[in-house]
N, C-alpha and C positions, 0 to 999 in steps of 0.2 A: 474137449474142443472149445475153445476160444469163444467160437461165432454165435454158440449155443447158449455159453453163460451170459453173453450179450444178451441174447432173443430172452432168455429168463430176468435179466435185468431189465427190461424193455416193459415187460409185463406189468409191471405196477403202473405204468403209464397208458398203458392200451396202445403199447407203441410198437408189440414182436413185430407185427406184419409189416411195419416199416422200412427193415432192415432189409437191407438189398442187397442181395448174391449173384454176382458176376459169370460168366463160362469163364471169363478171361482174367489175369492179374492185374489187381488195382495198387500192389503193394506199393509203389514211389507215387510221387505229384502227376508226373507225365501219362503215368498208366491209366492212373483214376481217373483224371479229365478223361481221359480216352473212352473210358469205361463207361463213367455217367452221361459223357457226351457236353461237357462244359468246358469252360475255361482251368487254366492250373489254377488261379489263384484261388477260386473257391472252393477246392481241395482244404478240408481243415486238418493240416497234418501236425499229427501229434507227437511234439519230442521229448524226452527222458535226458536228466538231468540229474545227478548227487549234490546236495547241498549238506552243509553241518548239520541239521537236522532231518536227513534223511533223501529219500527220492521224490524227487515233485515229475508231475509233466507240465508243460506249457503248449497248448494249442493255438495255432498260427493259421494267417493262410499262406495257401502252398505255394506262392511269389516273394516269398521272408526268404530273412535269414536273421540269426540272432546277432544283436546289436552288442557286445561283448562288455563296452565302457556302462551300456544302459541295463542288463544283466547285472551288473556286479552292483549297480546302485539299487537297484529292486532287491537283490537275495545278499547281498555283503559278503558275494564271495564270485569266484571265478566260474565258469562255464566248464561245467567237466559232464561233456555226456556219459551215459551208460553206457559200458558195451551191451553187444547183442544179447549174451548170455545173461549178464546183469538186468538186461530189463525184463525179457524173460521171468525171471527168478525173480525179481523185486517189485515190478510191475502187475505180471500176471496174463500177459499178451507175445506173441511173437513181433517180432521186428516186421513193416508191413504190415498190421493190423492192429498198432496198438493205437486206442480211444483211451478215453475219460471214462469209459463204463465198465460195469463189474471188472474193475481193477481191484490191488489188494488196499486194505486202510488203512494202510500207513501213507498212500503217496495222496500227496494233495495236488490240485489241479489248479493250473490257472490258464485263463484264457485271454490270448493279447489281439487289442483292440486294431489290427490291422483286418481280422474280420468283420468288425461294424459296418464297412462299410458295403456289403454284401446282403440282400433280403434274405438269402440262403446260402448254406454254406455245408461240405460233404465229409465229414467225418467218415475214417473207417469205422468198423463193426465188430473189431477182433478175430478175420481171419486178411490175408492176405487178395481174397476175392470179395470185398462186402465192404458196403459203406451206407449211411443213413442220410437223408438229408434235413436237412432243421433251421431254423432261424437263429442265431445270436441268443436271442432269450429264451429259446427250446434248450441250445446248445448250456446254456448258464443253468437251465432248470434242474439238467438230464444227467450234467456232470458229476459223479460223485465224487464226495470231497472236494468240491468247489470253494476257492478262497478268494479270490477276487481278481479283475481284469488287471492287467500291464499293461505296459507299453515299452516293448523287447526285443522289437523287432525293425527292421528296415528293410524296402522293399528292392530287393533284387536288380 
């Protein structure tokens, strides 16, 4: 289960009991706000992406959308998400709960600066009902395989 290798990646930070399980589905933007009781945009929703060199995610907030002409000049190649199965299988998360954490090592992660400007920001947790919350620089810390911020996005 997803939510679990989360709470065990979590652990080297003193951070399991941070993670927050829902009754309800957080899986899209709309939910999660719902769920944590926030606005969408501070949903930090994490999307899955194929590049020449493999699978990246890029973490947003959840009033984005990926900027296609500013994509291709960050990674030098076109915007191909994953399918569901694919990120699944390549990521290491279900669709609706895929994070930055205990993913697998090959995908690198970056994080676009349309979250800065938020003091916190709500990452899911690897299941479909679970999300963390953290700051920008917690979010940068916590990330594995963090490579550095973009700017990828435009706001909705």
């Amino acid at each position: 289960m997803s939510i679990a290798n989360v709470r065990e990646y979590f652990k080297q930070y003193n951070k399991e009991n941070d993670v927050i399980e829902f009754e309800t589905s957080s899986a899209t933007v709309e939910l999660a706000a719902k769920a944590v009781g926030t606005e969408e945009a501070r949903i930090a929703k994490t999307l899955s992406f194929m590049t020449s060199e493999g699978p990246i995610l890029i973490v947003t907030a959840g009033d984005t959308k990926i900027d296609n002409k500013s994509y291709k000049a960050q990674f030098s190649c076109k915007a191909k998400m994953l399918t569901m199965e694919e990120v699944e299988n390549l990521v290491g998360h279900k669709v609706g709960g895929v994070c930055p954490f205990a993913i697998k090592d090959d995908v690198d992660v970056y994080l676009d600066n349309s979250m800065r400007r938020f003091e916190s920001v709500f990452p899911a947790a690897g299941s479909s009902n679970s999300a963390i919350e953290l700051t920008c620089e917690e979010l940068e810390k916590f990330s594995q395989n963090f490579k550095s911020w973009v700017d990828v996005c435009v706001v909705r």
